[in-house]
N, C-alpha and C positions, 0 to 999 in steps of 0.2 A: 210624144205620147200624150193624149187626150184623154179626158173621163168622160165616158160614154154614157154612162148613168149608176146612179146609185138606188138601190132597193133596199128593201128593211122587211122582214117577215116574223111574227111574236111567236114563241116557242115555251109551249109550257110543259115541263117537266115535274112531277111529282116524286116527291123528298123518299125517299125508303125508309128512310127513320125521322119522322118528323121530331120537332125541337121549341123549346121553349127558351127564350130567354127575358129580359126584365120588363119587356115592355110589347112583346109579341110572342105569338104562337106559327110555327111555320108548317107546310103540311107540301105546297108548291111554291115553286120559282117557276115566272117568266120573264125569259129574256126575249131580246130580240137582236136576231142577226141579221149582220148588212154584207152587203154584195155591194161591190162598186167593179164595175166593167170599165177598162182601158180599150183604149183602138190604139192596136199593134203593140201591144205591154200586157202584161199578166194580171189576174183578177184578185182584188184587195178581200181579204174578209175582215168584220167585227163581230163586237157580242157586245150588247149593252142591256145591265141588269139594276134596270131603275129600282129604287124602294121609295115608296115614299114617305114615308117615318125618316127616311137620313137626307137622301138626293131632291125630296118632294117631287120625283115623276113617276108617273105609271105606262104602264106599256104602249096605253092609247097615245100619253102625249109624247111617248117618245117615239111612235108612228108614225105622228101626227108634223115631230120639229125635221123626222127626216123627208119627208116627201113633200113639206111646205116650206122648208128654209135649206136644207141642206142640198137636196136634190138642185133644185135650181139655181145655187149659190156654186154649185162646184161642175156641173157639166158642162162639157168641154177647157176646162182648163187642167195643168199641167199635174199630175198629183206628184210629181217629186218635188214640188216647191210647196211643201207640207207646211213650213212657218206661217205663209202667207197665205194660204189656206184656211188654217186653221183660225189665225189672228182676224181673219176675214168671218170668223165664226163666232171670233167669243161672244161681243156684245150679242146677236142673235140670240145665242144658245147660253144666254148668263146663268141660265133659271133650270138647264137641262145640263148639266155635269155627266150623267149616264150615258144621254146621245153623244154628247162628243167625245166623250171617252170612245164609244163606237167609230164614229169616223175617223178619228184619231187611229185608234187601231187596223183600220181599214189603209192608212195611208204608209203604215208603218209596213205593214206586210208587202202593200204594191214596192215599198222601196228595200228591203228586203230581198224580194225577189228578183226584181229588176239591176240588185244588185249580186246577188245568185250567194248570197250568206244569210245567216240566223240573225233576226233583229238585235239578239242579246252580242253577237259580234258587232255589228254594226254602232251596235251605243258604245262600244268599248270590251266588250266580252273580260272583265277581269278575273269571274269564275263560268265553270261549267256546270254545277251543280248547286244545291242547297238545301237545307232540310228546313224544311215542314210542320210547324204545332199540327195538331188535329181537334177540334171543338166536340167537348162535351156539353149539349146543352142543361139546361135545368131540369134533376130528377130527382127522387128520393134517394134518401145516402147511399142505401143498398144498389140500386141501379146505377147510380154513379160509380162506386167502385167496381164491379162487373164490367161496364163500358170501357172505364179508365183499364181492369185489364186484360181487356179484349185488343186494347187500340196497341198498349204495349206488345203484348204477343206478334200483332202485324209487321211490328217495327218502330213504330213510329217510338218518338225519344221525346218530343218534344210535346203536351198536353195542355190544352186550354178549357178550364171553368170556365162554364156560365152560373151567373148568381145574378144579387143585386134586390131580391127581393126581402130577404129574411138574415141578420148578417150574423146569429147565433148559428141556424142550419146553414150557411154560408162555411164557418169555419168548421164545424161540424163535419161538413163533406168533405173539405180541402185536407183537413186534418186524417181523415181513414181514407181520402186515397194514396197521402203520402205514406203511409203504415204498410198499405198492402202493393205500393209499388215498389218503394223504397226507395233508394238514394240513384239508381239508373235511369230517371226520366226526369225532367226538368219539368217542372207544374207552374203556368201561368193562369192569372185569372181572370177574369171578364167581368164589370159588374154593371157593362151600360146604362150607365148615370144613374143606378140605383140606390147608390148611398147618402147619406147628411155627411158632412165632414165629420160630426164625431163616431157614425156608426165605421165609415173607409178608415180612420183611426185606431179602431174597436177589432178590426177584422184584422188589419196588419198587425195589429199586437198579438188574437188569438189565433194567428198560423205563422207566427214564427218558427215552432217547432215542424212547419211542413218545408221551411227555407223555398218559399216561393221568389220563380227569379224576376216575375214586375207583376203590376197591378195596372191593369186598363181603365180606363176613364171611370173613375169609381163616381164624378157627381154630374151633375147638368150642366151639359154644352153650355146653355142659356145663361151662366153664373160661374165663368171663368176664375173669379176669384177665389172661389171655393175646391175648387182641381188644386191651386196654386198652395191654398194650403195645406193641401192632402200631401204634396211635393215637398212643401220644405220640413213638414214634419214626420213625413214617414220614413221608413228605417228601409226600405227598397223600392226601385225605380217604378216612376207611375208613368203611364202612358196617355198621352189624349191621342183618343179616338173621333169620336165624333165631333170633340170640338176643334179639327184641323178639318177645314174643305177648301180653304183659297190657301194661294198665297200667303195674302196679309196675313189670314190663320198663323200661319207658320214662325213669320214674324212677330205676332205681339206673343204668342206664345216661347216664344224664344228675348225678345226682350224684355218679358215681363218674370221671368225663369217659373213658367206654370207649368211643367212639365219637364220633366227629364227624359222622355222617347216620345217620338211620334209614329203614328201607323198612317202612312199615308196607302190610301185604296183608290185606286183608278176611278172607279164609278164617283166617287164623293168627287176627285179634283177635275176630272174631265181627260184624264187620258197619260199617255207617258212623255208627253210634251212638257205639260204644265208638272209632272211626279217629277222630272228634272230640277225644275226649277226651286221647288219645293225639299227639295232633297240638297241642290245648293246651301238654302238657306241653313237647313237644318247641322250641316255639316259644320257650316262656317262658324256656326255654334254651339254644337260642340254636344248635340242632339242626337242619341243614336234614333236609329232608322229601322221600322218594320214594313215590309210593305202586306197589305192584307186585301182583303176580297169582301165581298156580295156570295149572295147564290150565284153563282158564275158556269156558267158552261162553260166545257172546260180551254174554249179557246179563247175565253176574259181569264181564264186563269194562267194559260199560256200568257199571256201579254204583259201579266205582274210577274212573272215567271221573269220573262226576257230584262223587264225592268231591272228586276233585283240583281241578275245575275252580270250586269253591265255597271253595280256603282260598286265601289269598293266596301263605303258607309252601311250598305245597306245591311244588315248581319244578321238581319230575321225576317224570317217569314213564316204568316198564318194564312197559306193556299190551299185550302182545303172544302173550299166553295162548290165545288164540283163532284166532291167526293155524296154517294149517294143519289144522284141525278137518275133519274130513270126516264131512259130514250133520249140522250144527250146527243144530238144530231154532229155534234165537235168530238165527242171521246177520240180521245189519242193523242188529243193536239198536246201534251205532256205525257210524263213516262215516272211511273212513281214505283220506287223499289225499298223496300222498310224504309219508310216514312222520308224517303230525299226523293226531290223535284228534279228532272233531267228538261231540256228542252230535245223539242223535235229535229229528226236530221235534216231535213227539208229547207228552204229561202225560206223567209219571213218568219210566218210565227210557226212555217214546219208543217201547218195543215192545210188542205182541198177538201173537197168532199168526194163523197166515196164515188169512184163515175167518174170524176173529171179529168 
């Protein structure tokens, strides 16, 4: 089996409920999905959904690294020999995590299929399912608790604030959606690096009474040491977000105890190759494990899907990236029933397009 060629084409989707959170407004997502053709083996798909605020690419340049590095780096060679592949990639693609997350995924699915099971079997299949946060972005209080129990009604169990901006209406909001949910959903929050240490301090003290179950990256990537103290003095689990993208990430975050969970997200580390690895570490230290998403069509959410449901560690997930997508050329590639992720029944990541 040979790669015949790989293509990439940018898909832009607009939000149905557009959303604000600390440091953008979102209204659309485009991703881009890749095609990679075998001779005499089956057709790999991807989705990769650059941001440039987290990943630094944008659609063009992740256009741009598959048809000037990827394309010619990988046709005609073997794609079940995906290590080597890939590792044939990274220095290229050092600066592009979103692209190879795409091909990544693209090689996953050809092996997958070629091996006629679900990728999430294929890593170790430990569960078949998993439930789902759903993200509320930043609204006024009244429109957060409406949403908040809109989402509950759906099913969903597990809820995520956005904040980050204001940390009195921060607790404010947290505090009356826990009122009007009550004690049957579990409330996490989000406040993408929009606190000081002493306001993320300020905020974990006033929603105690909402028993929220972790706190995401409440300070700036760019000032690790300040996460660290949010960690060792808050009274529940804080998460880095954005300050996990490599590896090493993982590690000084884990040797330096500046976090107590990590959200590892395919687009930030470059695919489920490198979310392995990352998820070793984290294990081996004792680090629980969320995996999360981008604006993701829904067959980059399929991919953290298969991820999650193949480690043991992994015990959360915020896949919800997909949800609201309008003209998602992937819908189906996941199967969502009051708020739990199913994977597809299909090889690989379980999706084709519609036609083939």
């Amino acid at each position: 089996m040979r790669i015949l060629r790989v293509e990439a084409e940018a898909v832009s989707m607009r939000l149905s409920e557009p959303y604000t959170i600390a440091y953008e407004s979102v209204d659309t997502a485009v991703n881009v999905l890749l095609r990679m053709e075998t001779e005499g083996g089956p057709v790999g798909f991807g989705c990769s959904a650059p941001d440039q605020a987290v990943t630094g690419e944008t659609p063009a340049s992740v256009l741009r690294a598959v048809n000037e590095v990827v394309g010619p780096a990988l046709t005609g060679e073997d794609p079940l020999r995906w290590t080597l592949l890939l590792e044939r990639l990274r220095e290229p693609l050092a600066s592009h995590p979103a692209a190879l997350a795409g091909v990544d995924m693209a090689l996953f699915d050809i092996l997958g299929k070629a091996a006629g099971i679900g990728v999430w079997k294929l890593l170790g299949g430990y569960r078949d399912h998993i439930e789902t946060s759903v993200t509320i972005g930043i609204l006024p209080e009244a429109e957060t608790v409406e949403r908040a129990r809109a989402r509950a009604a759906e099913g969903f169990r597990r809820i995520k604030i956005k904040g980050g901006l204001d940390v009195e209406v921060d607790i404010a909001r947290v505090r009356r959606v826990r009122e009007a949910l009550g004690d049957g959903v579990e409330l996490r929050f989000d406040a993408n690096q929009g606190y000081s240490v002493e306001q993320a301090l300020r905020f974990v003290e006033g929603t105690k009474p909402a028993r929220l179950e972790l706190l995401e990256q409440p300070t700036s990537r760019g000032e690790p040491d300040l996460m660290g103290r949010v960690t060792r003095e808050a009274s529940i689990p804080v998460m880095a977000d954005e300050s996990l993208m490599t590896l090493r990430d993982v590690y000084n975050l884990a040797r330096r105890d500046l976090a107590d969970m990590v959200n590892v997200k395919l687009m930030k580390v470059g695919g489920i190759a490198e979310a392995l690895q990352i998820n070793g570490v984290a294990r081996s230290a004792g680090l629980e494990v969320m995996v999360g998403c981008m604006d993701e069509a829904a067959l980059g959410i399929a991919a953290g899907l298969h991820f999650a449901l193949s480690r043991p560690n992994v015990e959360y997930a915020d896949l919800d990236g997909h949800l609201g997508l309008v003209g998602d050329p992937t819908g189906g590639a996941v199967i969502l029933a009051d708020g739990t992720l199913y994977p597809g029944e299909g090889p690989g990541f379980g999706w084709t397009p519609a036609g083939s």
